[in-house]
C-alpha positions as a Markdown table, in Angstrom:
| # | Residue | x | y | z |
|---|---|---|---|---|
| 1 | Unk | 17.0 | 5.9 | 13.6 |
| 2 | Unk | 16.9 | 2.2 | 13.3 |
| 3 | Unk | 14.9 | -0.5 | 15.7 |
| 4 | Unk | 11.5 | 0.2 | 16.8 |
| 5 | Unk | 10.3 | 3.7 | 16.6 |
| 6 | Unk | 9.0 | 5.6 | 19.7 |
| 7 | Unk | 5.6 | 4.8 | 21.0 |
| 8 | Unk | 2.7 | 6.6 | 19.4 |
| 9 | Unk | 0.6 | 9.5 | 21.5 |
| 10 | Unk | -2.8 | 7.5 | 21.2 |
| 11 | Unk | -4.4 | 10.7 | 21.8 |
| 12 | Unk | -3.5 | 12.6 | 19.1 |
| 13 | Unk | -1.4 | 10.3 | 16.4 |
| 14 | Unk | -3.4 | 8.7 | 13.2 |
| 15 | Unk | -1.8 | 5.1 | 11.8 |
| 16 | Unk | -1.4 | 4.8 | 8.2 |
| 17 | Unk | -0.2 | 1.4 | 7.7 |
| 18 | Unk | 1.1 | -0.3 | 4.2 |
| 19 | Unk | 0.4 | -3.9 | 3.7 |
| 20 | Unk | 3.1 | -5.7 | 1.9 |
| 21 | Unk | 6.6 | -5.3 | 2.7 |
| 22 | Unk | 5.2 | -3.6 | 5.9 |
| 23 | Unk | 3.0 | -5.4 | 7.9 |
| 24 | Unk | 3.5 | -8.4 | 5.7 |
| 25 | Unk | 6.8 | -10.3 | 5.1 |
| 26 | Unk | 7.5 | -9.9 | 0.7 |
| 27 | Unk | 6.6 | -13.3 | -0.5 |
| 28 | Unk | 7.8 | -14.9 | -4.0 |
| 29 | Unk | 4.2 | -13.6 | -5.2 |
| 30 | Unk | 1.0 | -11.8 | -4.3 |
| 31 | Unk | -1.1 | -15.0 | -3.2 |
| 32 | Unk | 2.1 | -16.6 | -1.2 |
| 33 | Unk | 1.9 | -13.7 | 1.6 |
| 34 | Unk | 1.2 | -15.2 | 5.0 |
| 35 | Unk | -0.6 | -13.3 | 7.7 |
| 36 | Unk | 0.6 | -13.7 | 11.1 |
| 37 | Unk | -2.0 | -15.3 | 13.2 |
| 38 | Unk | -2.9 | -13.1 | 15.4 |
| 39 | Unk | -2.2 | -10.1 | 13.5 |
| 40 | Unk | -5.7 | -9.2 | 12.4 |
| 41 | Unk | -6.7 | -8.8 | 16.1 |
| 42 | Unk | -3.7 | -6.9 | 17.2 |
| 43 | Unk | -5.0 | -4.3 | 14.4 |
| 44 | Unk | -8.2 | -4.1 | 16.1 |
| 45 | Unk | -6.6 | -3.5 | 19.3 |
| 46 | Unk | -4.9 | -0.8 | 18.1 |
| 47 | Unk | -7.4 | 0.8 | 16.1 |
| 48 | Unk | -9.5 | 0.9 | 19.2 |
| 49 | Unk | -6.7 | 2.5 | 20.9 |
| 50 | Unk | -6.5 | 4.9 | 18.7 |
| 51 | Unk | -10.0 | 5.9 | 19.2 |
| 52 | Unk | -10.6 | 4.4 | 15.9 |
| 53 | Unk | -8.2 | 6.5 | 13.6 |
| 54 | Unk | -5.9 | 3.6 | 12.0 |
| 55 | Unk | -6.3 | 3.0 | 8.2 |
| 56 | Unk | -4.5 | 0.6 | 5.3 |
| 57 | Unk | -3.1 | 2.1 | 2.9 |
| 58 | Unk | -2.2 | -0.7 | 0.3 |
| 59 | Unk | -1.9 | -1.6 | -3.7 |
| 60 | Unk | -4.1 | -4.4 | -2.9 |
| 61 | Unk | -8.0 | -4.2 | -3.7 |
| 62 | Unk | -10.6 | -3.9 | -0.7 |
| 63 | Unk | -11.6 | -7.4 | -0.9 |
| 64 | Unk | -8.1 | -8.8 | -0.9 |
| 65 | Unk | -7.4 | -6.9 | 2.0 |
| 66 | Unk | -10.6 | -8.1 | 3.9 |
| 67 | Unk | -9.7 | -12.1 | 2.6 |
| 68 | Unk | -5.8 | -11.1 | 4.6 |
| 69 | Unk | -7.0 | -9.6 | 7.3 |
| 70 | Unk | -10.7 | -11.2 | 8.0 |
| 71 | Unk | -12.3 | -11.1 | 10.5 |
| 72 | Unk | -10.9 | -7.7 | 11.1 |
| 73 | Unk | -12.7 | -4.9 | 8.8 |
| 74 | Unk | -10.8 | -1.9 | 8.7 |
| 75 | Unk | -10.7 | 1.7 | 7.1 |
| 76 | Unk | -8.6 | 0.9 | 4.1 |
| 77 | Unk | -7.7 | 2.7 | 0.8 |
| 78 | Unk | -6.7 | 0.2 | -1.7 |
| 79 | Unk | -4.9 | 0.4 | -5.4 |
| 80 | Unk | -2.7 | 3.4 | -4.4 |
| 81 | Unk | -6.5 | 5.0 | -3.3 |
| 82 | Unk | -8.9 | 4.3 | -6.4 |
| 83 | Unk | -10.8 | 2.8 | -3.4 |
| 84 | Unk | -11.6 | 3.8 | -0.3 |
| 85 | Unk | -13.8 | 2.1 | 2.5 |
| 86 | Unk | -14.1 | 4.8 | 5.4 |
| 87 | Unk | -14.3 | 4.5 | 9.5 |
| 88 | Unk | -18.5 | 4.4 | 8.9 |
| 89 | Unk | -17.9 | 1.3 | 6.3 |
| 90 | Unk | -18.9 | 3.5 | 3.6 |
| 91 | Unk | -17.2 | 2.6 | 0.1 |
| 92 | Unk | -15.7 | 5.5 | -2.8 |
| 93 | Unk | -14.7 | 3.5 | -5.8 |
| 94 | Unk | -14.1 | 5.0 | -9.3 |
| 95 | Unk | -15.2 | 2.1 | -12.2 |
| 96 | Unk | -11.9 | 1.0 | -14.1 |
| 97 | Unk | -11.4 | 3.5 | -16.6 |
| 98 | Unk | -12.6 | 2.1 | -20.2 |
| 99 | Unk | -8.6 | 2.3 | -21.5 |
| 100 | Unk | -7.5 | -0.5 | -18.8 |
| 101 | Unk | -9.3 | -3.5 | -21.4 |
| 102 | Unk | -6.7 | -3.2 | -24.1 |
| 103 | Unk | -3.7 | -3.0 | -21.4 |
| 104 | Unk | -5.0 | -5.8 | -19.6 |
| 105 | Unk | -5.3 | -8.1 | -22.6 |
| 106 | Unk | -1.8 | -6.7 | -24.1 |
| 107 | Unk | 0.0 | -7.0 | -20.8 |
| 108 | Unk | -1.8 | -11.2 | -20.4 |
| 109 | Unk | 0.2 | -11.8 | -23.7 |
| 110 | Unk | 3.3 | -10.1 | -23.1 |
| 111 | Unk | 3.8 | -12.5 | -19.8 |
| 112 | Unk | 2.0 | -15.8 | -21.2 |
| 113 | Unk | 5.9 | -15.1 | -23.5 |
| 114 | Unk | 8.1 | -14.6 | -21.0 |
| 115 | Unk | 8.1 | -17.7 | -18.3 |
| 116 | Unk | 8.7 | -16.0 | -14.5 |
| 117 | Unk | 6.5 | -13.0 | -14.7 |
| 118 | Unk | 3.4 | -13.2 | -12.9 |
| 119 | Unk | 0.3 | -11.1 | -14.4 |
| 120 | Unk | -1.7 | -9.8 | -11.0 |
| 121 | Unk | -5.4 | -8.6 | -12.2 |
| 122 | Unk | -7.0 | -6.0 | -9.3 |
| 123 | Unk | -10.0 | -5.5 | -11.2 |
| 124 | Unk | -9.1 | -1.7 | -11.9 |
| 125 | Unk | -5.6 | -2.3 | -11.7 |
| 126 | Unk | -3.1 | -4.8 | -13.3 |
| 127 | Unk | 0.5 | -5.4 | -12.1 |
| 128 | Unk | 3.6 | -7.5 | -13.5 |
| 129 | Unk | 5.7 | -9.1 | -11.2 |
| 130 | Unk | 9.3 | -10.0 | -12.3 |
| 131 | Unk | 10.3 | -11.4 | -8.8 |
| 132 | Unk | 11.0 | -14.6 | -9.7 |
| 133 | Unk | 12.6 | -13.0 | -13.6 |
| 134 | Unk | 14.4 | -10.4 | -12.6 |
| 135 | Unk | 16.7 | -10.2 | -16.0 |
| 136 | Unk | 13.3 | -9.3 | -17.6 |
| 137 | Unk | 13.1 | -5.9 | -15.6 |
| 138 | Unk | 14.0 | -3.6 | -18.3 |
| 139 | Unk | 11.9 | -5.1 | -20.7 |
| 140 | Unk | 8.9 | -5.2 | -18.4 |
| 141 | Unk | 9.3 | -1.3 | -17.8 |
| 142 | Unk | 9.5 | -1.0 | -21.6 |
| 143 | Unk | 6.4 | -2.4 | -22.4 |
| 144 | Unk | 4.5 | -1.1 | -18.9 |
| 145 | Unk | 5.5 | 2.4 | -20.2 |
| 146 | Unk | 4.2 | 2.4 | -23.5 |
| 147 | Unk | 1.3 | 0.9 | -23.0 |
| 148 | Unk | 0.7 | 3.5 | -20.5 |
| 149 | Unk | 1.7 | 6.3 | -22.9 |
| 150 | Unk | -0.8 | 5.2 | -25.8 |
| 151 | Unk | -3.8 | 4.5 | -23.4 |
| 152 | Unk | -2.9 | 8.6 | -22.3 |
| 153 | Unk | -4.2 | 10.4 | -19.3 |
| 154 | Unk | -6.6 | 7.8 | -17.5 |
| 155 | Unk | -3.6 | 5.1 | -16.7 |
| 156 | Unk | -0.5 | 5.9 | -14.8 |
| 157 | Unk | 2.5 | 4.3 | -13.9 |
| 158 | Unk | 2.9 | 2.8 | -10.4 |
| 159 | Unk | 6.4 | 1.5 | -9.8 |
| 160 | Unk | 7.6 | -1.1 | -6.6 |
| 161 | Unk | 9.8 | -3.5 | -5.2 |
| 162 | Unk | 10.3 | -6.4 | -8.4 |
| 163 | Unk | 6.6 | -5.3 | -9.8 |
| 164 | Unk | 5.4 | -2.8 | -12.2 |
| 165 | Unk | 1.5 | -1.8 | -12.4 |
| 166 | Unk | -0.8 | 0.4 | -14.4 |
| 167 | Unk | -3.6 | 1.6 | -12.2 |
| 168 | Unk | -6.2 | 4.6 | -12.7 |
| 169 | Unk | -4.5 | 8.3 | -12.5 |
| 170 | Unk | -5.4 | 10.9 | -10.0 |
| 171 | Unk | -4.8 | 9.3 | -6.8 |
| 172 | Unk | -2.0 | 8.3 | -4.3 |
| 173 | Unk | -1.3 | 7.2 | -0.7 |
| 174 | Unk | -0.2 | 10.5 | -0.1 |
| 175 | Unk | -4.0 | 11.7 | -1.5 |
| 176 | Unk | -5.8 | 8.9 | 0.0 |
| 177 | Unk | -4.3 | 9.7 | 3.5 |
| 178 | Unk | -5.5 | 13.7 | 3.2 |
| 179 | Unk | -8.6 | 12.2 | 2.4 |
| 180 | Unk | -8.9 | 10.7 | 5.7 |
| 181 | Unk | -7.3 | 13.3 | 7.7 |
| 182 | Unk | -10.7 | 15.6 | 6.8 |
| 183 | Unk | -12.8 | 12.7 | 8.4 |
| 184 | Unk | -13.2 | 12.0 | 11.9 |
| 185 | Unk | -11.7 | 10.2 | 14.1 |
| 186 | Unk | -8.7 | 11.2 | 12.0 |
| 187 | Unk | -9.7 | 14.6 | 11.8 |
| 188 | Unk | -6.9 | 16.9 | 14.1 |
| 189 | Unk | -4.8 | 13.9 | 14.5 |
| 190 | Unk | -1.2 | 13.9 | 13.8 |
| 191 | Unk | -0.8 | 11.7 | 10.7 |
| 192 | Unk | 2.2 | 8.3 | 11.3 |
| 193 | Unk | 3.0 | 6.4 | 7.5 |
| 194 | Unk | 4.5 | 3.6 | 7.7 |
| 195 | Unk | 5.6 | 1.5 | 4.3 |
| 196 | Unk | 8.3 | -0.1 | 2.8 |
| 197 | Unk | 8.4 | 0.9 | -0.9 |
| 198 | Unk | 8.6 | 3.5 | -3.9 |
| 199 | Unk | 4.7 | 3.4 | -4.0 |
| 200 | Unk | 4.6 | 4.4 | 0.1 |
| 201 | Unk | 6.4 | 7.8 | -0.7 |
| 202 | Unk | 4.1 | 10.2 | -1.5 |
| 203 | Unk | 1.9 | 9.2 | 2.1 |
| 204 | Unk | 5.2 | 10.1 | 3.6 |
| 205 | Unk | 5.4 | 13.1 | 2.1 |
| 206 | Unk | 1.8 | 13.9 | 2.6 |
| 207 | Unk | 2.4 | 12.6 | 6.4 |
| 208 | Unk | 5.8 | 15.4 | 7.1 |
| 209 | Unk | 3.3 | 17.9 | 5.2 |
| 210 | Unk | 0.9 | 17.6 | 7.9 |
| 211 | Unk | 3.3 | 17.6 | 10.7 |
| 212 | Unk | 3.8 | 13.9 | 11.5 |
| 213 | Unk | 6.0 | 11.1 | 11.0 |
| 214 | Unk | 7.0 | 8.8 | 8.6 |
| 215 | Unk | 8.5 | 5.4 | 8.5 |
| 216 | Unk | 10.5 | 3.4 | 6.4 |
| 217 | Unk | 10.4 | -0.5 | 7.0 |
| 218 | Unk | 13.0 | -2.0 | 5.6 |
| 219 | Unk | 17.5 | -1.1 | 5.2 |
| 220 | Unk | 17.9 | 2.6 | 4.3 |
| 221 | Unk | 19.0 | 2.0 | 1.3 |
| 222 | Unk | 17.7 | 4.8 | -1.1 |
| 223 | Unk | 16.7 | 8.2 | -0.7 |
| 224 | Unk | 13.3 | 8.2 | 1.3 |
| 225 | Unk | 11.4 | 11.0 | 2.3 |
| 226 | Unk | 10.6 | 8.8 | 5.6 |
| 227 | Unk | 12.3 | 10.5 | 8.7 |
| 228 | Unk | 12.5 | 7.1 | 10.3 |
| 229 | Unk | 13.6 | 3.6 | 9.5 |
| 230 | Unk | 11.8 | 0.4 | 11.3 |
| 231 | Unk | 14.2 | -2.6 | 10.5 |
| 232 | Unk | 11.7 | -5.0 | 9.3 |
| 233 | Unk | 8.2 | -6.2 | 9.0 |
| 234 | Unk | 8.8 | -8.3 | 11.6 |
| 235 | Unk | 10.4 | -5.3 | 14.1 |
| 236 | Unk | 6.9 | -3.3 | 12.7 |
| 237 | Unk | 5.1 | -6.2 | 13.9 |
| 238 | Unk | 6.2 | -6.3 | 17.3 |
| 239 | Unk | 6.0 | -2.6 | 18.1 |
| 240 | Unk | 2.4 | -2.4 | 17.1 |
| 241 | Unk | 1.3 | -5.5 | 19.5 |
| 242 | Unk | 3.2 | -3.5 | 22.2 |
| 243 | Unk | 1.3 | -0.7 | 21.6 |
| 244 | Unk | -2.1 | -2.4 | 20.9 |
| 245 | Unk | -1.4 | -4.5 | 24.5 |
């Protein structure tokens, strides 16, 4: 299905809602998104529609998130889930794992080289973007990899649109959304993840799981586990002030 997507059943659906790519028009880099003014408020709307069970689940940290979408302060779980702020405001945060020093510094090197990628530094995450390079994709997965494999089992790989990242193991959207599906007001909901990218896959498959829908934003392009396509960010956009009224 492409378009907008049915309405939710604000009784009984949970949002999970990606950030970039989703909610956000893809900019040439991480600090040249632009949030839609108003947007922030239509969340707010919504979430209270939805008796409170809406959530973020983005690659960006907490704080970025709150700098986007201030004044608005909503249940979030940011870098793929190594943080989570809860409905009650309560924060879970793992510290960066000792192993993500050495990366950091190797990967500041490896793009201070290569003019077009752009080093992104989450705190306990790190990212390379090759938007604006993207002949230099197969040698930024080359070095992302093997940094990965000799720091061993407390990094992982996180692969999206024109951006690798190295980010804490043990955690993904699809984990981070079960996680709030055991807390009310999510708790007995039906579970709706939306995103646009490789990262975004494992909430929709964590989202089917539970019996609820997923959404792809974005041309259907590539195998997806999503069971329904919203056309664009901007088509996203429009359905959720609809719904939010």
């Amino acid at each position: 299905m492409t378009g907008l997507p049915r309405p939710l059943d604000l009784a009984r659906d949970a949002l999970f809602l990606d950030v970039d790519g989703t909610l956000l028009d893809i900019a040439p880099g991480p600090d040249a998104v632009v949030v839609p003014e108003g947007l922030p408020a239509t969340l707010v709307r919504l979430a209270e529609r939805l008796g409170g069970a809406l959530a973020l689940l983005t690659g960006r940290d907490i704080a970025t998130v709150d700098r986007l979408m201030a004044p608005a302060r909503l249940a979030v779980a940011g870098l793929h889930g190594a943080e989570l702020r809860l409905p009650d405001g309560t924060r879970q945060e793992a510290d960066p794992p000792p192993e993500l020093g050495p990366v950091r510094a190797a990967l500041r090197a490896f793009v201070a080289a290569r003019p077009g990628l752009l080093l992104e530094d989450k705190g306990a995450a790190v990212a390379v973007h090759f938007r604006a390079a993207p002949a230099l994709e197969g040698e930024v997965a080359a070095e992302v990899r093997r940094l990965v494999a000799a720091a061993g089992p407390a990094l992982a790989l996180q692969a999206g649109k024109m951006v690798a990242e190295i980010r804490p193991a043990g955690g993904d959207k699809g984990s981070a959304l079960e996680s709030f599906l055991a807390l009310p007001p999510f708790i007995g909901r039906r579970p709706v993840a939306i995103g646009d990218d490789w990262t975004d896959e494992a909430a929709f498959l964590a989202a089917n799981q539970a019996g609820g829908r997923s959404l792809r934003v974005g041309r259907a392009d590539r195998p997806t586990a999503a069971t329904e396509i919203v056309a664009s960010p901007a088509a996203l956009r429009s359905w959720i002030a609809a719904i939010a009224g």
